[in-house]
DRENMARDO-991908 format. One record per residue (C-alpha): residue number from 1; chain; z negated, y, x. Coordinates in steps of 0.05 Angstrom, whole numbers, always signed. Last residue first. Example, Ala and Ser with C-alpha at 12.3 -4.5 7.8 and 13.67 -1.06 7.14 Angstrom:
BEGIN
+-----+---+--------+--------+--------+
|   k | c |      z |      y |      x |
+-----+---+--------+--------+--------+
|   2 | A |   -143 |    -21 |   +273 |
|   1 | A |   -156 |    -90 |   +246 |
+-----+---+--------+--------+--------+
***
This chain:
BEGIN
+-----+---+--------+--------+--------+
|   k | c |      z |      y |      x |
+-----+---+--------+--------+--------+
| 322 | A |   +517 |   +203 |    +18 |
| 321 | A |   +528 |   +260 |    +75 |
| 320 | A |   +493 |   +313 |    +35 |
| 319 | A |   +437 |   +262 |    +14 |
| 318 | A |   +421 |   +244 |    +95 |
| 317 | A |   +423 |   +320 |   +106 |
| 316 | A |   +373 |   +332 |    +58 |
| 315 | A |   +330 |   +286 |    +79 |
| 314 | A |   +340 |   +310 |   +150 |
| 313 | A |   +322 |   +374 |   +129 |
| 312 | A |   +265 |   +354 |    +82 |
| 311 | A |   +233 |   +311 |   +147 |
| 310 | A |   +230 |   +369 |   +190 |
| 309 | A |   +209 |   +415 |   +151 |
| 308 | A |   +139 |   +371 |   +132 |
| 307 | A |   +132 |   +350 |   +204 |
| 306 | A |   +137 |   +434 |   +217 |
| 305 | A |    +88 |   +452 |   +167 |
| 304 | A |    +25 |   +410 |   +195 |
| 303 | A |    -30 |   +421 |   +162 |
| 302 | A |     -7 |   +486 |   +114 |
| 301 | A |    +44 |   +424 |    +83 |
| 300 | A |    -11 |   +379 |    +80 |
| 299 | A |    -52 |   +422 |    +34 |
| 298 | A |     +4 |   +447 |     -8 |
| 297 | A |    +26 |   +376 |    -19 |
| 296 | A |    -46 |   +361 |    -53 |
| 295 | A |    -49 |   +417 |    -86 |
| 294 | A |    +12 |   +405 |   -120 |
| 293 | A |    +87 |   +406 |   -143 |
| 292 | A |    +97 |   +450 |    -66 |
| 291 | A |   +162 |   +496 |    -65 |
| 290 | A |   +181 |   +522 |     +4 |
| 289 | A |   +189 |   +600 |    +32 |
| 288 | A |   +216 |   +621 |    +96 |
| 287 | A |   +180 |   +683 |   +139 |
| 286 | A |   +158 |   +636 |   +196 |
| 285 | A |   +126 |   +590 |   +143 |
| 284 | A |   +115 |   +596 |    +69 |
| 283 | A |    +84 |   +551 |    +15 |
| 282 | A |   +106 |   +572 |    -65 |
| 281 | A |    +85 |   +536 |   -127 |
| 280 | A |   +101 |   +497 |   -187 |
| 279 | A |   +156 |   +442 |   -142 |
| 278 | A |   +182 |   +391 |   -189 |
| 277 | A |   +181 |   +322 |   -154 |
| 276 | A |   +216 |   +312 |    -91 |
| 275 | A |   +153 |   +292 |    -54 |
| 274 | A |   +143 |   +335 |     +7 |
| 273 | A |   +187 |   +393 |     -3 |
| 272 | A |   +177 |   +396 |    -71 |
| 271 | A |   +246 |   +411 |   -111 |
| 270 | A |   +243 |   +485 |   -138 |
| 269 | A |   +313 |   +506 |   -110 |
| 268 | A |   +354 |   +456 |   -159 |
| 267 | A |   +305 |   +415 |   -187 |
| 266 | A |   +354 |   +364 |   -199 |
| 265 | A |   +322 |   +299 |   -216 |
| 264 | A |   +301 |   +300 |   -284 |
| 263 | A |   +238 |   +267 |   -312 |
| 262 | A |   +199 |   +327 |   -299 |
| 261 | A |   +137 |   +331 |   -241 |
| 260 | A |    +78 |   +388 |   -250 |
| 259 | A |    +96 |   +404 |   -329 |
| 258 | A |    +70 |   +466 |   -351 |
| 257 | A |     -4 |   +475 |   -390 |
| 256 | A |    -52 |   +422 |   -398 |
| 255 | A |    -15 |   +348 |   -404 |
| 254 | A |    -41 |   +313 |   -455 |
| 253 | A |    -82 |   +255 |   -444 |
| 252 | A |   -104 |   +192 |   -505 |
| 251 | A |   -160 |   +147 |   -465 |
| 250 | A |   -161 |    +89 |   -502 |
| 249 | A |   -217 |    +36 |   -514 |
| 248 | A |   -233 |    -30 |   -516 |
| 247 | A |   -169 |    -71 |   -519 |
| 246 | A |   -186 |   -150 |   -507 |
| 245 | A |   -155 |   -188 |   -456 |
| 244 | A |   -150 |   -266 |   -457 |
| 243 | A |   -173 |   -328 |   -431 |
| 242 | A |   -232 |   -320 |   -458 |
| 241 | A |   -247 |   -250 |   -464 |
| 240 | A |   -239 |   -207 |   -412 |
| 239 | A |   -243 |   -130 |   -433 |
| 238 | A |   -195 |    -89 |   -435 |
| 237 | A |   -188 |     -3 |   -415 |
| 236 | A |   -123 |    +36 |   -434 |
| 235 | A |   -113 |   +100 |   -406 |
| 234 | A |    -55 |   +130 |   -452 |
| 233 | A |     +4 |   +173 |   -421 |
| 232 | A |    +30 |   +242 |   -457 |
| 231 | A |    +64 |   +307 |   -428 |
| 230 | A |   +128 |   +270 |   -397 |
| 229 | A |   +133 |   +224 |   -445 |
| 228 | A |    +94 |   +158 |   -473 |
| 227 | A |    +64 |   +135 |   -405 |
| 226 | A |    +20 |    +73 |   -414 |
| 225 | A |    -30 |    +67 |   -360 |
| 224 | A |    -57 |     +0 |   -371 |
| 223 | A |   -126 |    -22 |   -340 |
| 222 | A |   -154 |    -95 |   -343 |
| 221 | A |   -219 |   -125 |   -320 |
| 220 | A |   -259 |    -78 |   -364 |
| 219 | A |   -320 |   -117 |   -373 |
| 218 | A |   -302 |   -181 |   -350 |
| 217 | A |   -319 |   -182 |   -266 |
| 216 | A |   -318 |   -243 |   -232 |
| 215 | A |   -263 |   -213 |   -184 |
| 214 | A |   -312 |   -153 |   -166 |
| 213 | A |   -254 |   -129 |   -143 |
| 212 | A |   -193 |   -163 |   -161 |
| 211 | A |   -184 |   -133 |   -231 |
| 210 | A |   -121 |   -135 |   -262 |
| 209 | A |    -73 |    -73 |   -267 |
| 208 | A |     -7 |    -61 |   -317 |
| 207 | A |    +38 |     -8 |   -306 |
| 206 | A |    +80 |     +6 |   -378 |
| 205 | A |   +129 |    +60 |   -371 |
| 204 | A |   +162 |   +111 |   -402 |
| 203 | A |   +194 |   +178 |   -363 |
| 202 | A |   +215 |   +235 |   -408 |
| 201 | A |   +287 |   +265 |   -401 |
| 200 | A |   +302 |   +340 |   -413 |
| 199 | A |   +380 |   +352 |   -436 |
| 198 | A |   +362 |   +324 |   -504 |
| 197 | A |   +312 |   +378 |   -513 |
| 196 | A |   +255 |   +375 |   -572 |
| 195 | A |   +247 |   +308 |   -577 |
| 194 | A |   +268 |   +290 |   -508 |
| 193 | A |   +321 |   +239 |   -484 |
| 192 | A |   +302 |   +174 |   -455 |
| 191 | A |   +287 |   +161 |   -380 |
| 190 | A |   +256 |    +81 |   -373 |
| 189 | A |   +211 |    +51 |   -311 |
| 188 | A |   +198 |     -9 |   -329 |
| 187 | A |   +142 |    -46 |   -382 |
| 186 | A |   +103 |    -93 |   -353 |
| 185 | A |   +102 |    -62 |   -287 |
| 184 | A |    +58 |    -76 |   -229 |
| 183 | A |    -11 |   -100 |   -210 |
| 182 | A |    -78 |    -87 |   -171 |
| 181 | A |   -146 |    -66 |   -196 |
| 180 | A |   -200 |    -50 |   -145 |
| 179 | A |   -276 |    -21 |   -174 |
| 178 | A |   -319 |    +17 |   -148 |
| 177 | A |   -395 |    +34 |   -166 |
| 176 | A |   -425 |   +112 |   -170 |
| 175 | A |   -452 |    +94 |   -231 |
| 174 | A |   -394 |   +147 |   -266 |
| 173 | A |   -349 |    +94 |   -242 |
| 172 | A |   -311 |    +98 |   -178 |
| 171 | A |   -239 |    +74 |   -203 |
| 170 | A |   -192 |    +37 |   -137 |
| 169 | A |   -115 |    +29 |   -162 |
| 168 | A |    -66 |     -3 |   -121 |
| 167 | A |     +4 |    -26 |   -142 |
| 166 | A |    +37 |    -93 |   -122 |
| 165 | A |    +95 |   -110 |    -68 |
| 164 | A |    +46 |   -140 |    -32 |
| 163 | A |    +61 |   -122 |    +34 |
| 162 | A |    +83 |    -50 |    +21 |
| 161 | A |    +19 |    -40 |    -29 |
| 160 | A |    +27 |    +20 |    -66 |
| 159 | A |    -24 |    +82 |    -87 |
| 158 | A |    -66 |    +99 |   -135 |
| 157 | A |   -144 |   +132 |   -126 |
| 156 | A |   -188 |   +145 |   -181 |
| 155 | A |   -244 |   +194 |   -188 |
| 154 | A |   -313 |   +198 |   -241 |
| 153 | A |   -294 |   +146 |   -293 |
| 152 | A |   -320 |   +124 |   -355 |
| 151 | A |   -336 |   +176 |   -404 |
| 150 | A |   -311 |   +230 |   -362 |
| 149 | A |   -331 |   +293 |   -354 |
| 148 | A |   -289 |   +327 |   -312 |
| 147 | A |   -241 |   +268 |   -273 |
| 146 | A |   -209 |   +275 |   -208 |
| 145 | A |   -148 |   +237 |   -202 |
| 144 | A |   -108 |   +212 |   -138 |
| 143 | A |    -41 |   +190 |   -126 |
| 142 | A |    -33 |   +163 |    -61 |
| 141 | A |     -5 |   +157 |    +15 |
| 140 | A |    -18 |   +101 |    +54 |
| 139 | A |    +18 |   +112 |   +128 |
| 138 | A |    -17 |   +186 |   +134 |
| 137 | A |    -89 |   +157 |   +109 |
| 136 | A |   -132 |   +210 |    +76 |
| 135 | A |    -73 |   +261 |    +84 |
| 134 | A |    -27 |   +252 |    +34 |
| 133 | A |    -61 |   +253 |    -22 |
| 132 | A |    -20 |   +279 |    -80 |
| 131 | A |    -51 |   +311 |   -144 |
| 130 | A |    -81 |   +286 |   -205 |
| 129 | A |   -136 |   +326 |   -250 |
| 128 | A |   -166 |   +289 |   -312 |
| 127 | A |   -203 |   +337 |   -352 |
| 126 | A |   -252 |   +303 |   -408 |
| 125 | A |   -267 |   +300 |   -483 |
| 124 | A |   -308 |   +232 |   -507 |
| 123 | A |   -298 |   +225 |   -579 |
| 122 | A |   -351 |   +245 |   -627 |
| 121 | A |   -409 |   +199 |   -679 |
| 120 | A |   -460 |   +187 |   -622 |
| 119 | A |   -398 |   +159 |   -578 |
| 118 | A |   -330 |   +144 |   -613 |
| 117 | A |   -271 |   +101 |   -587 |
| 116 | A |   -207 |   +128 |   -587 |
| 115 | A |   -231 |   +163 |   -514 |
| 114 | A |   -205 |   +246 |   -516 |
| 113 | A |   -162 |   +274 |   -446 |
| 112 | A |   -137 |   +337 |   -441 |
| 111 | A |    -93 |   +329 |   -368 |
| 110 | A |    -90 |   +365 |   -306 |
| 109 | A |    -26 |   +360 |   -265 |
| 108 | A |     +9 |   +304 |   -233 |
| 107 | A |    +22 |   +252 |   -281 |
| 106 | A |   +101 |   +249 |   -278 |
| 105 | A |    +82 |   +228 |   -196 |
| 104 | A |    +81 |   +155 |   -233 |
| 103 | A |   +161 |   +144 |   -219 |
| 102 | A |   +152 |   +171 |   -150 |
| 101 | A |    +94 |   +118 |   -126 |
| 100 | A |   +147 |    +67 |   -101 |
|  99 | A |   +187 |   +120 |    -64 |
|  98 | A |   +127 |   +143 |    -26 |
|  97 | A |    +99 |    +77 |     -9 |
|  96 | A |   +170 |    +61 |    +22 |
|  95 | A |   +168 |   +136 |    +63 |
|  94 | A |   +106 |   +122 |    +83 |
|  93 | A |   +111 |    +59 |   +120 |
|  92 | A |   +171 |    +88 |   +155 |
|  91 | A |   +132 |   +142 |   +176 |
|  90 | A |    +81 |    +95 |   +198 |
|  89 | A |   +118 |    +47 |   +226 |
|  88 | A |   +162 |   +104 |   +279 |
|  87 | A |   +196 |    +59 |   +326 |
|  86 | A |   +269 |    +73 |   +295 |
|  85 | A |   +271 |     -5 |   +272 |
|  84 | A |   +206 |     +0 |   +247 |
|  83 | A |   +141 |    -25 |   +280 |
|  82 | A |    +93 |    -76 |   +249 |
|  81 | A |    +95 |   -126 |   +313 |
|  80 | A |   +143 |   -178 |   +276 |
|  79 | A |   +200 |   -117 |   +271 |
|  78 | A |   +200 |    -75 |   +212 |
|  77 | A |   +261 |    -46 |   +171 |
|  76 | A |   +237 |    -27 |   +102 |
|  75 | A |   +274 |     +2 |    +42 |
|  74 | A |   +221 |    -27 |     +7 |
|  73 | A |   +192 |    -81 |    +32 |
|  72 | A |   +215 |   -149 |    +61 |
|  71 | A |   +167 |   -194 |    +92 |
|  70 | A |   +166 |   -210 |   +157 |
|  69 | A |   +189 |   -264 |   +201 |
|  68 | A |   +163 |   -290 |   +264 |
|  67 | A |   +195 |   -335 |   +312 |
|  66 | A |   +153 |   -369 |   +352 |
|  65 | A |   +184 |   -386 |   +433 |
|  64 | A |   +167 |   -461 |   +441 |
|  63 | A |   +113 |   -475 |   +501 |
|  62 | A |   +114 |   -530 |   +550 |
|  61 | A |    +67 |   -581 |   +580 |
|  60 | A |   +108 |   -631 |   +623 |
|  59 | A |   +125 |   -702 |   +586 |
|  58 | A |    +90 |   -771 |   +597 |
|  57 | A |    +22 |   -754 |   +554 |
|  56 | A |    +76 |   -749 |   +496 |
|  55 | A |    +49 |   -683 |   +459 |
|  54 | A |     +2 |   -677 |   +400 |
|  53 | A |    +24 |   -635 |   +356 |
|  52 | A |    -26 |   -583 |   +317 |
|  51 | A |     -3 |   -546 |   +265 |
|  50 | A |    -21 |   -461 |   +246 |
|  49 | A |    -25 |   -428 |   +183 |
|  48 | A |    -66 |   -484 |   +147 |
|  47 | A |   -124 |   -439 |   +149 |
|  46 | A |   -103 |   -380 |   +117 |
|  45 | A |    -27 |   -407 |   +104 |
|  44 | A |    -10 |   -326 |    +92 |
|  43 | A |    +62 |   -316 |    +74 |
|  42 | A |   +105 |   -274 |   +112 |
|  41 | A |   +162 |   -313 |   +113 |
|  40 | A |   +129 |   -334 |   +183 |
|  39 | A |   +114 |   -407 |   +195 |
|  38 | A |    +91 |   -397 |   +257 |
|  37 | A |    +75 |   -460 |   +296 |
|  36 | A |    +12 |   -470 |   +344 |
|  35 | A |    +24 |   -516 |   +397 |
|  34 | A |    -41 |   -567 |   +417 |
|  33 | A |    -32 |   -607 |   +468 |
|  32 | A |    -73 |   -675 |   +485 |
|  31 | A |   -101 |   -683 |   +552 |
|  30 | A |    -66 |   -731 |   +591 |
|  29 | A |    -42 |   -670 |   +638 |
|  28 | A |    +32 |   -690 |   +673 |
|  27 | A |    +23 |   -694 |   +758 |
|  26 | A |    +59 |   -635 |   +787 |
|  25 | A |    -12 |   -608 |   +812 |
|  24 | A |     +6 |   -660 |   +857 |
|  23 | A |    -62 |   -699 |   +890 |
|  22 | A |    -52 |   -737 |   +955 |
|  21 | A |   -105 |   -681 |   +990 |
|  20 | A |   -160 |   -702 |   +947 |
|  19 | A |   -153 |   -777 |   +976 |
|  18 | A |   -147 |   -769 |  +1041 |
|  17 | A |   -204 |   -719 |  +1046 |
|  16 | A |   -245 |   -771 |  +1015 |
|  15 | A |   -222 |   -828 |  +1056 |
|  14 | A |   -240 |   -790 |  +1122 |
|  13 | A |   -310 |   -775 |  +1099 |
|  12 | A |   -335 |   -839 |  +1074 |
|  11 | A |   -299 |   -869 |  +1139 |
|  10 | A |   -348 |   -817 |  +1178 |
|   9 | A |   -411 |   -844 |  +1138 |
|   8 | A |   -403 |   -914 |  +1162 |
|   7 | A |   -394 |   -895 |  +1238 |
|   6 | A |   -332 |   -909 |  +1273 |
|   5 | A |   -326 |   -960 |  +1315 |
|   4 | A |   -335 |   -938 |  +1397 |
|   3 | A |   -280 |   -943 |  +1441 |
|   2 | A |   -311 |   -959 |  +1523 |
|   1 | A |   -295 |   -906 |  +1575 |
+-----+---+--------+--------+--------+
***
Protein backbone atom coordinates (compact mmCIF):
# COMPACT_ATOMS: atom_id res chain seq x y z
CA UNK A 1 0.00 0.00 0.00
CA UNK A 2 1.39 3.35 -1.11
CA UNK A 3 1.75 6.46 2.07
CA UNK A 4 -0.31 9.18 1.23
CA UNK A 5 0.73 13.14 2.47
CA UNK A 6 -1.36 14.44 4.66
CA UNK A 7 -4.01 16.70 3.71
CA UNK A 8 -3.66 20.61 4.32
CA UNK A 9 -6.52 20.85 6.67
CA UNK A 10 -5.37 17.73 8.86
CA UNK A 11 -1.81 19.55 9.68
CA UNK A 12 -4.21 22.62 10.67
CA UNK A 13 -5.68 20.24 13.03
CA UNK A 14 -2.74 18.39 14.49
CA UNK A 15 -0.77 21.71 15.21
CA UNK A 16 -3.69 23.10 16.99
CA UNK A 17 -4.16 20.37 19.38
CA UNK A 18 -0.40 20.50 19.87
CA UNK A 19 -0.39 23.68 20.72
CA UNK A 20 -3.42 24.09 23.35
CA UNK A 21 -2.27 21.02 24.99
CA UNK A 22 1.55 22.68 25.78
CA UNK A 23 -0.23 25.28 27.95
CA UNK A 24 0.63 25.27 32.07
CA UNK A 25 -1.92 26.87 33.98
CA UNK A 26 1.43 27.42 36.02
CA UNK A 27 2.38 30.07 33.59
CA UNK A 28 2.45 33.77 35.68
CA UNK A 29 -0.80 36.17 34.47
CA UNK A 30 0.59 39.49 32.74
CA UNK A 31 -2.40 41.12 33.80
CA UNK A 32 -1.77 43.68 36.32
CA UNK A 33 -2.91 42.92 40.15
CA UNK A 34 -4.72 44.84 42.07
CA UNK A 35 -4.41 44.12 46.27
CA UNK A 36 -6.56 46.10 48.31
CA UNK A 37 -4.80 47.27 51.73
CA UNK A 38 -6.63 47.95 55.00
CA UNK A 39 -5.53 50.63 56.67
CA UNK A 40 -7.71 49.95 59.70
CA UNK A 41 -7.41 52.38 62.84
CA UNK A 42 -10.76 52.70 62.13
CA UNK A 43 -10.72 55.63 60.15
CA UNK A 44 -12.78 55.99 57.02
CA UNK A 45 -10.37 56.76 53.71
CA UNK A 46 -13.91 56.88 51.69
CA UNK A 47 -12.42 56.56 48.51
CA UNK A 48 -8.81 56.42 49.15
CA UNK A 49 -9.44 53.43 51.55
CA UNK A 50 -8.06 50.93 49.39
CA UNK A 51 -4.32 50.99 47.02
CA UNK A 52 -3.72 49.43 44.06
CA UNK A 53 -0.06 47.65 43.37
CA UNK A 54 0.77 46.55 40.45
CA UNK A 55 2.62 43.25 40.71
CA UNK A 56 5.97 42.08 38.85
CA UNK A 57 4.38 40.27 35.76
CA UNK A 58 7.35 37.58 36.64
CA UNK A 59 5.98 36.63 40.21
CA UNK A 60 2.84 34.16 41.08
CA UNK A 61 -0.44 36.02 42.10
CA UNK A 62 -0.73 36.05 45.85
CA UNK A 63 -2.85 37.55 48.48
CA UNK A 64 -1.55 39.33 51.96
CA UNK A 65 -3.75 38.43 54.98
CA UNK A 66 -5.47 42.32 56.08
CA UNK A 67 -5.33 43.12 59.33
CA UNK A 68 -8.09 45.14 60.60
CA UNK A 69 -8.24 47.30 63.55
CA UNK A 70 -11.02 48.89 65.28
CA UNK A 71 -11.62 51.66 67.09
CA UNK A 72 -11.68 51.75 70.76
CA UNK A 73 -14.99 52.49 72.63
CA UNK A 74 -16.02 52.48 75.77
CA UNK A 75 -15.27 49.68 77.79
CA UNK A 76 -15.40 47.88 74.42
CA UNK A 77 -13.84 44.63 73.28
CA UNK A 78 -14.81 44.02 69.54
CA UNK A 79 -13.20 41.89 67.04
CA UNK A 80 -12.88 43.32 63.13
CA UNK A 81 -16.43 41.57 62.38
CA UNK A 82 -18.38 43.82 65.11
CA UNK A 83 -18.58 41.01 67.71
CA UNK A 84 -17.36 41.30 71.34
CA UNK A 85 -14.92 39.27 72.89
CA UNK A 86 -17.85 37.15 74.77
CA UNK A 87 -19.80 36.97 71.26
CA UNK A 88 -22.64 38.97 72.45
CA UNK A 89 -22.06 42.83 70.21
CA UNK A 90 -25.11 43.99 70.98
CA UNK A 91 -25.10 43.61 74.63
CA UNK A 92 -21.82 44.78 74.69
CA UNK A 93 -22.79 47.61 72.45
CA UNK A 94 -25.35 48.49 74.96
CA UNK A 95 -23.75 48.38 77.91
CA UNK A 96 -20.97 51.26 76.48
CA UNK A 97 -24.01 53.48 75.17
CA UNK A 98 -25.46 52.91 78.47
CA UNK A 99 -22.60 54.16 80.58
CA UNK A 100 -22.06 57.12 78.30
CA UNK A 101 -25.72 58.33 78.56
CA UNK A 102 -25.76 57.88 82.67
CA UNK A 103 -24.51 61.29 83.51
CA UNK A 104 -27.64 62.93 81.39
CA UNK A 105 -30.25 60.16 82.96
CA UNK A 106 -30.41 63.39 85.87
CA UNK A 107 -33.22 64.59 83.34
CA UNK A 108 -35.55 61.84 83.53
CA UNK A 109 -38.83 63.03 84.71
CA UNK A 110 -41.21 65.78 83.51
CA UNK A 111 -40.01 69.14 83.52
CA UNK A 112 -41.87 73.01 83.73
CA UNK A 113 -40.36 74.48 81.04
CA UNK A 114 -40.86 78.68 80.06
CA UNK A 115 -38.71 80.13 76.61
CA UNK A 116 -36.65 83.62 77.77
CA UNK A 117 -37.81 84.88 74.76
CA UNK A 118 -41.41 86.32 74.62
CA UNK A 119 -44.25 85.48 72.09
CA UNK A 120 -47.36 87.95 71.70
CA UNK A 121 -46.15 89.70 74.93
CA UNK A 122 -45.85 85.84 77.28
CA UNK A 123 -43.29 83.19 77.52
CA UNK A 124 -43.84 79.93 75.98
CA UNK A 125 -44.94 77.30 79.00
CA UNK A 126 -44.48 73.58 78.10
CA UNK A 127 -44.02 69.85 79.74
CA UNK A 128 -40.97 68.18 78.71
CA UNK A 129 -41.27 64.38 79.65
CA UNK A 130 -37.88 62.08 79.36
CA UNK A 131 -37.77 58.52 79.92
CA UNK A 132 -35.51 55.59 78.75
CA UNK A 133 -35.86 53.86 75.41
CA UNK A 134 -34.65 50.83 75.44
CA UNK A 135 -36.52 49.08 73.15
CA UNK A 136 -36.61 50.97 69.73
CA UNK A 137 -33.21 49.58 68.89
CA UNK A 138 -31.81 47.04 71.73
CA UNK A 139 -27.90 47.82 70.76
CA UNK A 140 -28.80 51.88 70.65
CA UNK A 141 -30.43 52.72 73.61
CA UNK A 142 -31.65 56.54 74.35
CA UNK A 143 -32.98 59.22 76.18
CA UNK A 144 -36.04 60.43 74.83
CA UNK A 145 -38.35 63.59 75.50
CA UNK A 146 -41.81 64.20 74.74
CA UNK A 147 -42.71 67.73 74.76
CA UNK A 148 -46.56 69.38 75.69
CA UNK A 149 -46.74 72.37 74.07
CA UNK A 150 -43.76 73.32 72.93
CA UNK A 151 -42.62 76.35 71.25
CA UNK A 152 -40.13 74.61 69.22
CA UNK A 153 -40.04 71.10 69.55
CA UNK A 154 -42.55 68.28 69.46
CA UNK A 155 -40.03 64.88 70.68
CA UNK A 156 -36.33 64.48 70.93
CA UNK A 157 -34.32 61.50 70.93
CA UNK A 158 -30.47 61.26 72.73
CA UNK A 159 -28.39 58.72 72.70
CA UNK A 160 -24.38 57.89 72.08
CA UNK A 161 -22.43 57.13 69.21
CA UNK A 162 -19.84 54.07 70.07
CA UNK A 163 -17.91 54.80 66.87
CA UNK A 164 -17.82 58.29 67.09
CA UNK A 165 -17.27 58.82 70.42
CA UNK A 166 -19.91 61.90 70.04
CA UNK A 167 -23.50 62.36 71.38
CA UNK A 168 -26.70 62.07 69.27
CA UNK A 169 -29.56 64.19 69.43
CA UNK A 170 -32.45 64.02 66.60
CA UNK A 171 -35.44 67.18 67.44
CA UNK A 172 -38.77 66.73 65.24
CA UNK A 173 -39.92 70.24 65.07
CA UNK A 174 -43.44 71.27 65.64
CA UNK A 175 -43.43 71.22 61.35
CA UNK A 176 -43.14 67.79 61.62
CA UNK A 177 -39.23 68.25 60.15
CA UNK A 178 -36.02 66.57 61.86
CA UNK A 179 -33.20 67.71 62.68
CA UNK A 180 -29.53 65.68 63.74
CA UNK A 181 -27.15 67.47 66.12
CA UNK A 182 -24.07 65.70 67.29
CA UNK A 183 -21.36 66.73 69.94
CA UNK A 184 -19.90 66.27 73.39
CA UNK A 185 -18.99 68.09 76.48
CA UNK A 186 -17.86 71.57 76.86
CA UNK A 187 -18.25 71.66 80.21
CA UNK A 188 -17.72 67.93 82.20
CA UNK A 189 -19.46 66.10 84.15
CA UNK A 190 -19.10 67.91 87.82
CA UNK A 191 -21.01 66.65 91.48
CA UNK A 192 -20.99 69.73 93.90
CA UNK A 193 -22.80 69.89 97.10
CA UNK A 194 -26.46 71.01 97.36
CA UNK A 195 -27.88 74.23 98.55
CA UNK A 196 -30.10 72.95 100.80
CA UNK A 197 -28.22 69.37 101.68
CA UNK A 198 -24.54 69.05 101.55
CA UNK A 199 -24.90 65.29 101.63
CA UNK A 200 -27.08 65.47 98.17
CA UNK A 201 -24.80 66.20 95.12
CA UNK A 202 -26.13 67.95 91.88
CA UNK A 203 -24.73 66.97 88.50
CA UNK A 204 -23.41 70.13 86.13
CA UNK A 205 -22.61 69.90 82.82
CA UNK A 206 -22.25 71.64 79.62
CA UNK A 207 -23.14 69.14 76.34
CA UNK A 208 -22.73 71.02 73.41
CA UNK A 209 -24.45 69.80 69.78
CA UNK A 210 -23.82 71.12 66.13
CA UNK A 211 -25.97 70.57 63.45
CA UNK A 212 -25.11 67.88 60.83
CA UNK A 213 -28.45 67.46 59.45
CA UNK A 214 -29.54 69.67 57.19
CA UNK A 215 -25.68 70.66 57.37
CA UNK A 216 -26.50 74.06 55.52
CA UNK A 217 -28.80 74.75 58.04
CA UNK A 218 -28.31 78.38 60.29
CA UNK A 219 -31.28 78.80 62.12
CA UNK A 220 -30.63 76.96 65.24
CA UNK A 221 -27.53 75.03 64.28
CA UNK A 222 -26.45 74.79 67.85
CA UNK A 223 -28.17 73.21 71.02
CA UNK A 224 -26.67 73.36 74.64
CA UNK A 225 -28.22 71.51 77.41
CA UNK A 226 -26.79 73.20 80.39
CA UNK A 227 -27.58 71.31 83.61
CA UNK A 228 -27.46 73.70 86.64
CA UNK A 229 -28.56 70.95 89.47
CA UNK A 230 -30.40 68.18 89.77
CA UNK A 231 -33.93 70.00 89.35
CA UNK A 232 -32.70 72.69 86.77
CA UNK A 233 -31.02 72.39 83.08
CA UNK A 234 -31.47 75.24 80.35
CA UNK A 235 -32.29 74.36 76.52
CA UNK A 236 -30.30 76.66 74.75
CA UNK A 237 -31.04 77.28 70.99
CA UNK A 238 -28.15 79.48 68.49
CA UNK A 239 -28.24 80.64 65.52
CA UNK A 240 -25.23 80.67 62.88
CA UNK A 241 -23.99 83.79 62.32
CA UNK A 242 -20.89 84.26 60.56
CA UNK A 243 -18.60 82.29 61.77
CA UNK A 244 -20.12 82.31 65.00
CA UNK A 245 -23.14 81.27 67.20
CA UNK A 246 -25.64 83.51 68.33
CA UNK A 247 -27.95 82.74 71.59
CA UNK A 248 -31.65 82.92 70.61
CA UNK A 249 -33.55 81.69 73.16
CA UNK A 250 -33.59 79.61 76.47
CA UNK A 251 -35.64 77.07 77.53
CA UNK A 252 -35.45 77.49 81.62
CA UNK A 253 -36.95 73.49 83.12
CA UNK A 254 -37.73 72.62 86.53
CA UNK A 255 -38.11 69.45 87.46
CA UNK A 256 -42.07 68.64 88.37
CA UNK A 257 -42.42 66.89 91.49
CA UNK A 258 -39.53 64.17 92.97
CA UNK A 259 -36.35 63.63 91.49
CA UNK A 260 -36.32 60.47 88.82
CA UNK A 261 -32.22 60.02 88.89
CA UNK A 262 -29.98 61.89 92.01
CA UNK A 263 -26.47 62.76 91.73
CA UNK A 264 -25.56 60.13 94.34
CA UNK A 265 -24.78 56.74 93.70
CA UNK A 266 -26.04 54.59 96.44
CA UNK A 267 -29.58 54.00 96.09
CA UNK A 268 -29.41 51.47 98.52
CA UNK A 269 -32.59 49.09 97.68
CA UNK A 270 -34.20 51.68 95.18
CA UNK A 271 -31.37 51.41 92.45
CA UNK A 272 -33.12 50.76 88.88
CA UNK A 273 -32.63 47.54 87.80
CA UNK A 274 -32.00 48.49 84.29
CA UNK A 275 -30.09 51.77 84.52
CA UNK A 276 -28.73 52.28 88.01
CA UNK A 277 -30.30 55.54 88.38
CA UNK A 278 -32.83 56.20 91.25
CA UNK A 279 -35.57 53.68 90.98
CA UNK A 280 -39.50 55.74 91.73
CA UNK A 281 -41.42 52.71 91.17
CA UNK A 282 -42.00 49.04 91.75
CA UNK A 283 -41.91 45.97 88.77
CA UNK A 284 -42.50 42.44 90.16
CA UNK A 285 -41.85 38.97 88.91
CA UNK A 286 -42.39 35.44 90.34
CA UNK A 287 -43.40 37.11 93.69
CA UNK A 288 -39.96 39.40 93.86
CA UNK A 289 -40.17 43.06 93.55
CA UNK A 290 -37.56 45.51 91.40
CA UNK A 291 -37.30 49.31 91.36
CA UNK A 292 -37.82 50.92 87.70
CA UNK A 293 -36.61 55.22 87.56
CA UNK A 294 -39.10 55.21 84.52
CA UNK A 295 -41.56 54.36 82.16
CA UNK A 296 -39.40 53.57 79.86
CA UNK A 297 -37.48 50.82 82.10
CA UNK A 298 -40.81 49.64 83.31
CA UNK A 299 -41.75 48.82 79.78
CA UNK A 300 -38.75 46.74 78.96
CA UNK A 301 -38.54 45.17 82.17
CA UNK A 302 -42.52 43.63 81.72
CA UNK A 303 -40.89 42.67 78.00
CA UNK A 304 -38.59 40.53 78.86
CA UNK A 305 -38.02 40.32 82.85
CA UNK A 306 -35.68 37.58 82.97
CA UNK A 307 -32.75 39.41 80.49
CA UNK A 308 -33.36 42.35 82.82
CA UNK A 309 -32.59 39.86 86.17
CA UNK A 310 -30.13 38.43 84.67
CA UNK A 311 -27.96 41.15 83.84
CA UNK A 312 -28.48 43.08 87.55
CA UNK A 313 -27.28 39.86 89.17
CA UNK A 314 -24.26 39.52 87.38
CA UNK A 315 -23.77 43.25 87.72
CA UNK A 316 -24.04 42.99 90.99
CA UNK A 317 -21.86 40.23 91.37
CA UNK A 318 -19.15 41.79 89.18
CA UNK A 319 -19.34 45.08 91.89
CA UNK A 320 -19.28 42.60 94.96
CA UNK A 321 -16.16 41.00 93.71
CA UNK A 322 -14.44 44.57 92.71
Amino acid sequence: MSSRPLCTGCLMTLTLIFSVGCGSSDQPQNAPEQVSVDLGGGVDMGEAGSLEMEAAPSEPKTQKPVRRFQPVTLGGNQSASGSSADGAPEEQKFDNVLEALKPLQIMLGEWGGTTFKKFDGFSSVETLDWVWDLQSNPAQPALVMQADKSRYYENARLTYLADKQKYRLTVTDKDGQKKVYEGEFSVPLTKIPGDDDPNVLHSTYKLSLALVEPADEKKHAQIIFNQQNNDRYMFELYDLRGDSYARVDTINTRRKGTSFAKSDSDYGSKTCIISGGLGTSQVSYQGKSYFVCCSGCRKAFEANPEKWIAKYEANKKKTDTQ
